[in-house]
C-alpha positions as CSV (number, residue, x, y, z in Angstrom):
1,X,0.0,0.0,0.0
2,X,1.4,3.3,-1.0
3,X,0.2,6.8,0.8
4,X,-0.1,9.8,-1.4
5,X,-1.0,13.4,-0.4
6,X,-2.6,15.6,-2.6
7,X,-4.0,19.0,-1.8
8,X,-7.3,19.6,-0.1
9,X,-8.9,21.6,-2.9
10,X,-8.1,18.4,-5.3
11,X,-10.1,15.8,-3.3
12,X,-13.5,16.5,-4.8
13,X,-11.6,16.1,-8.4
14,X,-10.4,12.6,-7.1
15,X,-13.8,11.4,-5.8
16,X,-15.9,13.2,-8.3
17,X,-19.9,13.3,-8.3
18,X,-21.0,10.4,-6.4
19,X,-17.7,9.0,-6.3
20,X,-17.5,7.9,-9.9
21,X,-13.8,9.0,-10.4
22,X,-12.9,7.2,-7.6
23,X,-14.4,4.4,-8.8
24,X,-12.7,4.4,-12.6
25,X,-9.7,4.9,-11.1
26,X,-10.4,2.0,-9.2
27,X,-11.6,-0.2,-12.0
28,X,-9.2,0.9,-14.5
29,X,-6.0,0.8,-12.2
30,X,-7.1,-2.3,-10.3
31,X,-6.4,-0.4,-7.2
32,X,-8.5,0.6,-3.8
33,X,-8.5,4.2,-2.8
34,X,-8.9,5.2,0.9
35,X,-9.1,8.9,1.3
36,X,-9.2,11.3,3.9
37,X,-10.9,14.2,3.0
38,X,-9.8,16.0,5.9
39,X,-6.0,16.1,5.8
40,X,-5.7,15.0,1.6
41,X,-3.9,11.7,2.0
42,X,-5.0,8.7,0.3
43,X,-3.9,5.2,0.6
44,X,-3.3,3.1,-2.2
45,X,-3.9,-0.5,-2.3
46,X,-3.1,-2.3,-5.2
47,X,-6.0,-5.3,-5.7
48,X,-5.4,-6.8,-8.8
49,X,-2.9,-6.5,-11.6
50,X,0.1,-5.6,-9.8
51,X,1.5,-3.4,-12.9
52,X,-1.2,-1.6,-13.4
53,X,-2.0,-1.2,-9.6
54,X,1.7,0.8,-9.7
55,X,0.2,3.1,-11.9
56,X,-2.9,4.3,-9.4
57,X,-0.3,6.4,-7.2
58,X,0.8,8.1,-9.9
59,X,-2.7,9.0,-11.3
60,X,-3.5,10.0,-7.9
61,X,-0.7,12.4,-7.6
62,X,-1.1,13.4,-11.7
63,X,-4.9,14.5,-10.3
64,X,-3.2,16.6,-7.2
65,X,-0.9,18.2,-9.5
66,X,-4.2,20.0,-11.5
67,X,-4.7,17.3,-13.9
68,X,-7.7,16.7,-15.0
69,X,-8.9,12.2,-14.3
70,X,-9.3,11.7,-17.8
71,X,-5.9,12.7,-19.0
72,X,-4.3,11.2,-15.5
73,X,-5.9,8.2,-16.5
74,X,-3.4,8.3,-19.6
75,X,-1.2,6.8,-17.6
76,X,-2.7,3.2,-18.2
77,X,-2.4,3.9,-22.0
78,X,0.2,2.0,-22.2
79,X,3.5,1.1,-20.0
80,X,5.8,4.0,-21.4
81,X,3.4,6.8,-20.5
82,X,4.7,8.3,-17.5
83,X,3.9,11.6,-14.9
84,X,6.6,14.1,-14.2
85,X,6.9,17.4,-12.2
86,X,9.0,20.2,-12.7
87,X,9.7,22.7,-9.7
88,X,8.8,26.3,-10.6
89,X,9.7,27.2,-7.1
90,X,12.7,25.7,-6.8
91,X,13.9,28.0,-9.8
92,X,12.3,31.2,-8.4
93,X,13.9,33.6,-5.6
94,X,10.8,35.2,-4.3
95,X,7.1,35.4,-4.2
96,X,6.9,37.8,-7.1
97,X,9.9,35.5,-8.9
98,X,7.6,32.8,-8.9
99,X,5.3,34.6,-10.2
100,X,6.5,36.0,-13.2
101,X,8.1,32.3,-13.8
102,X,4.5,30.9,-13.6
103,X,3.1,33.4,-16.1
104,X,6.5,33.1,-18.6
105,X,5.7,29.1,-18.5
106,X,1.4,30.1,-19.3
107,X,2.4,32.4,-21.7
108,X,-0.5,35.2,-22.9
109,X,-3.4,33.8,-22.6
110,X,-2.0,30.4,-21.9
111,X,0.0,29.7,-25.3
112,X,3.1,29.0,-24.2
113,X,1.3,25.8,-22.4
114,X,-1.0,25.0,-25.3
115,X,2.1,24.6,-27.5
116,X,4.4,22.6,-25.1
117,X,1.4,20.1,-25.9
118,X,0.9,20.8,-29.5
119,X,4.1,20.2,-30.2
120,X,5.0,17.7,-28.0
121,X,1.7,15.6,-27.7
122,X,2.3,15.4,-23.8
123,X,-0.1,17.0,-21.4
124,X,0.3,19.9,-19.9
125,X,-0.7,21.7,-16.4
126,X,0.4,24.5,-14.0
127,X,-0.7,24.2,-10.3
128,X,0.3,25.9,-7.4
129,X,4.5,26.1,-7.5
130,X,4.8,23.1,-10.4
131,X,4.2,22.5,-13.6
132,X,2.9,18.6,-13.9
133,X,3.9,16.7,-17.6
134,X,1.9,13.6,-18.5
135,X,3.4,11.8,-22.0
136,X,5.5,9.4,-23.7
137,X,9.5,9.4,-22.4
138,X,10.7,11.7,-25.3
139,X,7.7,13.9,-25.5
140,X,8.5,14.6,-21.5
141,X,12.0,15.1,-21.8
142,X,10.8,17.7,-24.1
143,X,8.6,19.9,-22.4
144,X,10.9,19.2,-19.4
145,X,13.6,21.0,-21.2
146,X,11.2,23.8,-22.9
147,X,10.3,24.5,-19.3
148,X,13.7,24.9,-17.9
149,X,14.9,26.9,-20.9
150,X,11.4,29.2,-19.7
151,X,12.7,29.1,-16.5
152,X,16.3,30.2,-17.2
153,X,15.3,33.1,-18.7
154,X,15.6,31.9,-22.6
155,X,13.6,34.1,-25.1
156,X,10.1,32.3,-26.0
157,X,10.9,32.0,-29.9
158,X,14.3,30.2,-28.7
159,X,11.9,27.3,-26.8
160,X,9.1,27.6,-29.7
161,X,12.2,26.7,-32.0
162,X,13.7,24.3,-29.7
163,X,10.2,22.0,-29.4
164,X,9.7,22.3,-33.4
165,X,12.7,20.7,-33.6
166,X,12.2,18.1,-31.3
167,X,8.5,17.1,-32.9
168,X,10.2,17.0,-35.8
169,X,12.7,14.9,-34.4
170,X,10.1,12.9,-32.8
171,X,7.9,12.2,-36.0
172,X,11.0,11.2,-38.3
173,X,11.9,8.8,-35.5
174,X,8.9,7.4,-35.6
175,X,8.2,7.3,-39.6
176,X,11.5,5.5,-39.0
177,X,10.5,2.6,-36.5
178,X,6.9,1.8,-38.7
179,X,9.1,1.6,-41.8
180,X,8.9,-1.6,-43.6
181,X,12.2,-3.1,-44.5
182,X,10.6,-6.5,-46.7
């Protein structure tokens, strides 16, 4: 069993109406949720499938982190899909730091997001003081990267170039592994 804390204001995401989030998560994880409403930790016991139960902590945490269930449940996609976070505090030095890194990372009107996943196919969210990635190994390492460039100060058209790059990189490597050899 596995104990995961996620914020208090993320609870009624995990549950959802009548508990049916709970209960997908359950189903499609093969995995038991325990959770205390009151202090935000839930336990984690895995009930079937032990490879897929190692997956319902990391949903759990990927639905603390801001995402929404359905893309958290991406994770089951398939074994490669994987969560990561990224520490916008860590790379701030003060309240209004932190700040302006969170909005450099959103980008006007949230474009600087919408194209780490555009061009990336991972997903995507900023919560609180981190910036949560849900994808494929390469297409994380990617927005990873974008967002550290963002958060070292790099100009916006440098990490716009930077992930074109990479999805092209990405979609000749994979043209690459479906070609047929006969």
């Amino acid at each position: 069993m596995q104990h995961v804390t996620i914020p208090q204001d993320r609870i009624g995401v995990l549950v959802g109406e009548g508990g049916e989030t709970m209960r997908e998560i359950e189903s499609k994880a093969e995995v038991r949720l325990d959770i205390d409403s009151e202090t935000g930790s839930v336990a984690v016991e895995t009930v079937g499938d032990p490879v897929l139960g190692l997956k319902g902590p990391e949903i759990v945490k990927a639905i603390g982190r801001g995402f929404r269930p359905k893309e958290a449940l991406r994770l089951l996609d398939n074994d490669v899909m994987m969560f990561e976070v990224v520490d916008i505090d860590a790379a701030s030095r003060n309240k209004n730091d932190l700040r302006r890194q969170k909005g450099r990372l959103i980008g006007e009107d949230g474009r600087t997001r919408e194209l780490m996943e555009e061009l990336t196919g991972a997903s995507v969210v900023i919560y609180g003081t981190t910036l949560g990635i849900i994808g494929r190994p390469k297409e994380v390492k990617a927005v990873r990267r974008a967002a550290e460039m963002i958060l070292d100060g790099a100009p916006h058209g440098s990490v716009y170039a930077f992930l074109e790059r990479r999805r092209t990189e990405m979609k000749q490597h994979e043209l690459s592994y479906h070609e047929y050899t006969g």
